[in-house]
C-alpha positions as a LaTeX table, in Angstrom:
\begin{tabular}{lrrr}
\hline
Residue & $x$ (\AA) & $y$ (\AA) & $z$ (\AA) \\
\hline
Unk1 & 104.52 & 44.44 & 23.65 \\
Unk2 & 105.03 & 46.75 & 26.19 \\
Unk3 & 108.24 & 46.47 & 28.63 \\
Unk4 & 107.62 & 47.31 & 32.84 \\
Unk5 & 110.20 & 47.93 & 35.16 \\
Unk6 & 109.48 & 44.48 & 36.49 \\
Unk7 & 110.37 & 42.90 & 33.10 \\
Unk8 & 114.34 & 44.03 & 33.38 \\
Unk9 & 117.38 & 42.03 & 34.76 \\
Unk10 & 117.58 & 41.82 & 38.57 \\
Unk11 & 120.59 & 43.97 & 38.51 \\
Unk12 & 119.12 & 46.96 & 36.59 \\
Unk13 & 116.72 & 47.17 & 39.69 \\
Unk14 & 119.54 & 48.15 & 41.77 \\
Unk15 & 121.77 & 50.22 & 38.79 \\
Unk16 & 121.75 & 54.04 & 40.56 \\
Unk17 & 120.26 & 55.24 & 36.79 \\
Unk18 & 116.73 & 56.68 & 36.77 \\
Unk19 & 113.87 & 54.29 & 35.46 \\
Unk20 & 113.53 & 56.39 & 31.96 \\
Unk21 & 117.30 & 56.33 & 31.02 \\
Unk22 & 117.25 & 52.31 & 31.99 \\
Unk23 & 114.64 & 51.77 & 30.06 \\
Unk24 & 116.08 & 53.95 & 26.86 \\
Unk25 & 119.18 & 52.43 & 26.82 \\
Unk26 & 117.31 & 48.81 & 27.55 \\
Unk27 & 114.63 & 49.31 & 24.17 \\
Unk28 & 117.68 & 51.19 & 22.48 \\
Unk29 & 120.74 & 48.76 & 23.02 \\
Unk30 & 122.55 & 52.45 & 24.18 \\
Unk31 & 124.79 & 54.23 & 21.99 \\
Unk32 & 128.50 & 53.85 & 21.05 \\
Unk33 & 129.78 & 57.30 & 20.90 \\
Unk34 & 129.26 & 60.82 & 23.11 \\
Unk35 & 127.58 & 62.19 & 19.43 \\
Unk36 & 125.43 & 59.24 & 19.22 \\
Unk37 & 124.35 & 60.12 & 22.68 \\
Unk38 & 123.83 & 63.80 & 21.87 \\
Unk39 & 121.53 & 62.54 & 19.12 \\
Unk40 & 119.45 & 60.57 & 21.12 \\
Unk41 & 118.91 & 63.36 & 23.46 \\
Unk42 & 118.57 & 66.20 & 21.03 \\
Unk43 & 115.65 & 64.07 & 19.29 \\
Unk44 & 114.06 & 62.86 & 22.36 \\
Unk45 & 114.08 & 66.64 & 23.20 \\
Unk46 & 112.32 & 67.43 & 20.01 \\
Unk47 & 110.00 & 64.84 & 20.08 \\
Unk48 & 108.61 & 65.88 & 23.71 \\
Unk49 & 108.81 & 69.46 & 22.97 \\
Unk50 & 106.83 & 69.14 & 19.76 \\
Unk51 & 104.46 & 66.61 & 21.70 \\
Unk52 & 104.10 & 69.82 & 24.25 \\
Unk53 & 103.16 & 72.44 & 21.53 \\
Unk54 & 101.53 & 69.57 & 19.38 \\
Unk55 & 103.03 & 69.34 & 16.48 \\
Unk56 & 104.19 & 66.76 & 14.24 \\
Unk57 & 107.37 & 66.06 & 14.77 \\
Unk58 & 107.88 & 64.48 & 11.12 \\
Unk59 & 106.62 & 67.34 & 9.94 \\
Unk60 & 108.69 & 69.67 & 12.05 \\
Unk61 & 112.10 & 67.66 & 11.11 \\
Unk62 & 111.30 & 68.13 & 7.23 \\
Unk63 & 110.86 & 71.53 & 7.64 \\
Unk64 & 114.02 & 71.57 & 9.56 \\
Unk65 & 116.10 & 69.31 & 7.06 \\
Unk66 & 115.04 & 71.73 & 4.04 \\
Unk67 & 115.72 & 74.48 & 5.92 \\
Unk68 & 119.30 & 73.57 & 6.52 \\
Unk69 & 119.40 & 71.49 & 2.62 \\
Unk70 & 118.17 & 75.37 & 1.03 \\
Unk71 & 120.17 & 77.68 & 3.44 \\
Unk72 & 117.54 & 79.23 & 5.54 \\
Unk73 & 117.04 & 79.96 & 8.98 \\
Unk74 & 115.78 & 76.73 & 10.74 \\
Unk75 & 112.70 & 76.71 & 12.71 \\
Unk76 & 112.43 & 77.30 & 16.44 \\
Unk77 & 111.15 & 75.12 & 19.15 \\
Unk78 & 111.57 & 77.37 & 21.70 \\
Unk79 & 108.08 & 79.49 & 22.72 \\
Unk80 & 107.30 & 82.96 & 20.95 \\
Unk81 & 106.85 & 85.75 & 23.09 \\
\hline
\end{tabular}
């Protein structure tokens, strides 16, 4: 079911945090540690940039993972030249 702004508590109308972030940390219960936040943020980054260039992002993470797993060079997200 999908979750509006006019769905949250009273008091995250007024909370100085931008809709987005409330609504992460609302649908993700937050994090507990600055790495678990760095996570979060390093995924959500992949996700939209791979949702930009349209690609998979399962696909891109596997080739990521074996990259790392065989000692390679990982793959890129940033824009060729």
């Amino acid at each position: 079911m999908p979750v509006s702004v006019a769905d949250l508590p009273s008091r995250a109308k007024t909370n100085p945090q931008s809709g987005c972030e409330r609504l992460r940390k609302q649908l993700s219960f937050g994090t507990q540690s600055a790495s678990g936040s760095r996570f979060v943020e390093t995924m959500l980054t992949v996700v939209e940039t791979c949702r930009q260039q349209k690609q998979r992002v399962f696909d891109f993470l596997v080739r990521a993972l074996e990259a790392r797993a065989e000692g390679r060079k990982t793959p890129s997200l940033l824009p060729r030249p």
